[in-house]
C-alpha positions, -999 to 999 in steps of 0.1 A, spaced: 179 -512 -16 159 -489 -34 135 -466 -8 105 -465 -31 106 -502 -31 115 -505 6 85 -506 37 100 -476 61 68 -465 77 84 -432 90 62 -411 114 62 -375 117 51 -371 150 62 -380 186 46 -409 198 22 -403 225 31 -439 246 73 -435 241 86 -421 276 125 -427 265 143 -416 233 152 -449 220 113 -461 221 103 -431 206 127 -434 178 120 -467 165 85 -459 163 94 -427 147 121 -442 128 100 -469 115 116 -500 130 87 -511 151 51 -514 157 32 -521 189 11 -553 186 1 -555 224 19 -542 253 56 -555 257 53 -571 223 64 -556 192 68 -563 150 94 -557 139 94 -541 106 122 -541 81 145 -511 90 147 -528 126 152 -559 120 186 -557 101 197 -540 130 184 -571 154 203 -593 127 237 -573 128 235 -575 166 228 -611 166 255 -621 137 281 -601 162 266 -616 193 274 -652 177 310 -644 161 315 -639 197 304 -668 210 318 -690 187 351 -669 189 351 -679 225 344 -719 222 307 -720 223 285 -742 204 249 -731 190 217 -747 192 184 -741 189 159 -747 218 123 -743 217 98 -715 235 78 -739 248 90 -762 274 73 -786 297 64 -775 333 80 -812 347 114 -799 339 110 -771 363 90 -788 391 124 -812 390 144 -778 394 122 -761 424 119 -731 401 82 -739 389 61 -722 413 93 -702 427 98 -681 397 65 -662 402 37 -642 377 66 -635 353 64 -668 341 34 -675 311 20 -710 318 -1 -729 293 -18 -759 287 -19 -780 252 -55 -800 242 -40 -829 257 -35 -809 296 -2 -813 294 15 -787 310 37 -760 297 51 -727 295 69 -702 274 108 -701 284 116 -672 302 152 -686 303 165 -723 296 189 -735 329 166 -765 331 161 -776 295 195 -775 285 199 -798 318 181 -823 304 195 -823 271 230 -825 286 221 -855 310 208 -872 286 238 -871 263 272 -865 285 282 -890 305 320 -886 315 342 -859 325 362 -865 289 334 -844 275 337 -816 293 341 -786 295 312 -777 271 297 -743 266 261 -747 243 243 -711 234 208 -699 212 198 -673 198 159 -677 207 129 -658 212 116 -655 252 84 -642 271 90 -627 306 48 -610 318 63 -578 331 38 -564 352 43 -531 341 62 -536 306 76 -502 291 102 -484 273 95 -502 244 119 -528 241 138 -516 271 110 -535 295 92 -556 266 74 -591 278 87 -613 244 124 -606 241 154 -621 217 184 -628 241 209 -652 239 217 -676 261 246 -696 267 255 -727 294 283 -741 302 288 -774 320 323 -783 341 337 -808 365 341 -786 394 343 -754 404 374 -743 392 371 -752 361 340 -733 357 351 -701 365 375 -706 332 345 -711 315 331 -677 333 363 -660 326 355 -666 291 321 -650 289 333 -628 307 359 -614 279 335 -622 248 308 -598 263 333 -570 265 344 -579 230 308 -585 221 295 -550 231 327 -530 220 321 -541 189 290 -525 189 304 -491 198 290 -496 237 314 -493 264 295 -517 285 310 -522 321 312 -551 342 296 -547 375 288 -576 405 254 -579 406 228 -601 426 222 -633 412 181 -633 412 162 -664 402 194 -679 385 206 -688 417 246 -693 426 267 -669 442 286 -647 415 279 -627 386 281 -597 367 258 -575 352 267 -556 318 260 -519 319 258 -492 297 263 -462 314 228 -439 304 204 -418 325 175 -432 310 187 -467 330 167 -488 351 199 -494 370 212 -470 400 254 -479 391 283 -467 412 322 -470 398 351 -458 396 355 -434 364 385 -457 357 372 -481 347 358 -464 316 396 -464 299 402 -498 301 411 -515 270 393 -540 263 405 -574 246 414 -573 210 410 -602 182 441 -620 190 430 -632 230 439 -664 237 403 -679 251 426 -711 262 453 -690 277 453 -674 312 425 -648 314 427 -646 351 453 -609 340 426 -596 324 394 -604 349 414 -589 375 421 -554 354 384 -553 353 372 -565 385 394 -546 409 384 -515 404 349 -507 422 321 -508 397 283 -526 413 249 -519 406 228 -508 437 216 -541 447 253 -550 460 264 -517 468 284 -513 492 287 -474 505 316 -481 527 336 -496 504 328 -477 477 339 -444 499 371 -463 507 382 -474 477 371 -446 453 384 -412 454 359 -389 453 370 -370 421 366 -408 409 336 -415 418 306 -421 397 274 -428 404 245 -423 375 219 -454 361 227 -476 335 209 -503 312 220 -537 318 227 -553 283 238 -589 293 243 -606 329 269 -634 334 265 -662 367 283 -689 376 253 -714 399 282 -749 407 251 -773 410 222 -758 414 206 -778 388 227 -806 380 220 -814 425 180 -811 414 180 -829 379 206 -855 386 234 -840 358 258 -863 364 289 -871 349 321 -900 357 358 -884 367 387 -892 368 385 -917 392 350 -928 379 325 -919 406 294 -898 393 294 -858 403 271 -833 396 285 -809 372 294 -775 378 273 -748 359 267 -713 346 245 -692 326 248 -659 302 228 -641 287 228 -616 262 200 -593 253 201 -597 214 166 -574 211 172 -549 240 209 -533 227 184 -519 196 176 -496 223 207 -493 246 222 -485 211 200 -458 208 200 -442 239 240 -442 237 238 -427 200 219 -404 192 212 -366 190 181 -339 183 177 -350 149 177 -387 155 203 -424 158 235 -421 151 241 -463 143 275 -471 152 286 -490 112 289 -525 126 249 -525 137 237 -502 114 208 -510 89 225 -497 58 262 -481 56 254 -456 33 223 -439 17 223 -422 -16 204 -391 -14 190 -377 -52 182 -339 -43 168 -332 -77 144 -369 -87 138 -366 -123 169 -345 -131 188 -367 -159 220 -361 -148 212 -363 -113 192 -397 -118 223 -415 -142 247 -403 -114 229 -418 -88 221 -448 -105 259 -456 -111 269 -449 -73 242 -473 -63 255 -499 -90 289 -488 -81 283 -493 -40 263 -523 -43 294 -539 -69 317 -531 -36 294 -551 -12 286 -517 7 248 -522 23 234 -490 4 195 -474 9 193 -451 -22 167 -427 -17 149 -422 -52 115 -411 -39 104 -375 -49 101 -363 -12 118 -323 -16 154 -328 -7 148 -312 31 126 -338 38 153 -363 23 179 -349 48 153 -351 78 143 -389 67 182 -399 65 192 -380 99 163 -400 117 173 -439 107 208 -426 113 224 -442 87 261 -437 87 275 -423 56 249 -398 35 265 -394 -2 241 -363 -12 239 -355 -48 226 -325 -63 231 -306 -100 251 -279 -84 274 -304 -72 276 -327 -102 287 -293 -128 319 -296 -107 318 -335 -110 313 -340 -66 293 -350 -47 292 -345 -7 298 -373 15 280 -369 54 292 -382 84 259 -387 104 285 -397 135 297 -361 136 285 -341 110 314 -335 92 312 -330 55 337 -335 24 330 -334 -14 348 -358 -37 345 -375 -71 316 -401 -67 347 -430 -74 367 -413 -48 330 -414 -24 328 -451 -36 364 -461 -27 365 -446 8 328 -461 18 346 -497 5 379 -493 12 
């Protein structure tokens, strides 16, 4: 992509409205625009970072077993009188009405539409287990949204439900989530820890919060530093082989988020040159609810033996729209984002310090040829901003590799290769620059 012919609205100034670093970034940064509060556009530069995200966030899921769909935002307000949560789940929750009166509202979350579709459809335990995810848009009326897309009211998360004949099976089926988010989020360059965590209007009585450690975090978190080492499952896990080893790695060492804190234990457990208590962003929550719903909506299904039960469920959510910014606030520095290479927008940009310059123009034109022949995602700055204002532009968006070429450079046939990750800095042939950004 070629930056004259790209829409990267990059502002100069510190937004007024951005309290945190990682809203004030993608407005800087160009990645964003305020519509209305909580809700945002999002311009080009951030939205290939929402779609890396996402396409990682699915290769996980389907990695694990899980099926995609696509449900709709609006859902009818029936389905939720028939769960309770209707006039339960509070303000949060935008209610409409068609032409016709019917009744609706915009999902905040979809336990009790994917009920119906299951009920509808599965009818025997021979089905089971089943695991059925989106990727969808949702609308949540914080009362006080902020923090850009840290607190926004219309959100993109994913959200997966499984369905099982009793409880045990489920927690397979939770034991599976479970892994896939820590795969999920490594992949992203987060450490995100797994910490118990109140259930809210989910329901059910276990689950886990995601957390990314961060003092910018809505969260209060205490853990045992510990558990920051662990390794955390590579490609070859077997999702139908016994991840009960691996849960147990993670889960006995103390790690909670204030709501289920528990001082004493925490005290007892964790040696104090252990102990760690800071805030943290919460980047995905996990639950396990046995029959909440299927009780309420009648989603039943024949065993073994053929009498109808109500199956055993859970929900897990990832959110797709709010790791832009726990990203951010994990990577970054004075100058601006430091994208980890599996999220970032580009993996390279092409600075020309010297626009107009024949060598310096064919040189650059044949590394972008030459990058883009390789598959390598490359911005190629050609505009004829002076080349400070280049290296400003590219520290900002925080693309990963900067390949800066200049005459100087290009008498001695090199140009210099930037690791925006660390700073570090190596000249090379530009077909030695090519082969190590595709290799």
């Amino acid at each position: 992509m070629r930056l004259s012919r790209f829409f990267l609205p990059i502002l100069k100034e510190n937004p007024k409205e951005a309290e945190i670093v990682s809203h004030r970034l993608m407005l800087r940064a160009g990645m964003m625009r305020q519509e209305a509060a909580g809700i945002y556009a999002w311009l080009p530069l951030g939205f290939r970072v929402l779609k890396k995200i996402e396409q990682i966030v699915r290769e996980e899921q389907d990695r694990a077993g899980a099926i995609e769909l696509l449900m709709p935002t609006l859902q009818l307000a029936d389905l939720w009188r028939e769960s309770g949560r209707y006039d339960a789940y509070g303000p949060e929750m935008l209610r409409i009405s068609d032409r016709h009166k019917r009744e609706l509202l915009y999902g905040p979350t979809n336990e009790e539409m994917i009920t119906e579709i299951f009920r509808a459809y599965v009818k025997s335990y021979k089905n089971l287990p089943l695991n059925l995810y989106h990727i969808q848009w949702k609308f949540r009326d914080e009362q006080r949204p902020r923090f850009g897309v840290m607190r926004g009211r219309e959100f993109l998360m994913k959200d997966a439900y499984s369905f099982d004949l009793n409880e045990a099976a489920a927690r397979v089926s939770y034991n599976k989530m479970f892994v896939a988010y820590l795969r999920t989020f490594a992949r992203m360059g987060l450490k995100a820890i797994p910490m118990r965590a109140e259930t809210g209007p989910i329901g059910g009585d276990l689950s886990h919060e995601f957390i990314v450690l961060a003092e910018t975090g809505e969260s209060g978190v205490y853990c045992n530093r510990d558990v920051l080492e662990l390794p955390v499952p590579g490609e070859d896990v077997d999702y139908d082989g016994d991840l009960t080893p691996v849960i147990k790695q993670w889960t006995s060492l103390y790690a909670a988020t204030e709501d289920v804190h528990d001082a004493a234990r925490f005290e007892r457990e964790v040696p104090e040159d252990k102990r760690v208590h800071t805030r943290g962003i919460e980047v995905g929550q996990i639950f396990y609810f046995g029959t909440k719903y299927s009780d309420s909506m009648k989603a039943l299904v024949a065993g073994p033996d053929g009498v109808e039960v109500p199956i055993h469920g859970g929900s897990y959510g990832v959110g797709v729209s709010r790791l832009v910014g726990a990203i951010i606030e994990a990577c970054h520095d004075d100058a601006g984002i430091k994208w980890p290479e599996s999220v970032a927008p580009f993996t390279a940009v092409i600075l020309n310090l010297k626009q107009g310059d024949e060598a310096v123009d064919a040189a650059c034109e044949k590394l972008y040829r030459d990058f883009k022949a390789k598959g390598v995602d490359v911005l190629y700055d050609d505009t004829d901003q002076r080349a400070g204002a280049k290296f400003a532009a590219a520290d900002l968006i925080g693309i990963p590799w900067q390949i800066m070429v200049g005459p100087k450079g290009l008498s001695e046939g090199k140009v210099e290769i930037k690791r925006r990750s660390d700073g570090s800095r190596e000249t090379m042939s530009p077909a030695d620059a090519v082969a190590r950004l595709a290799g």
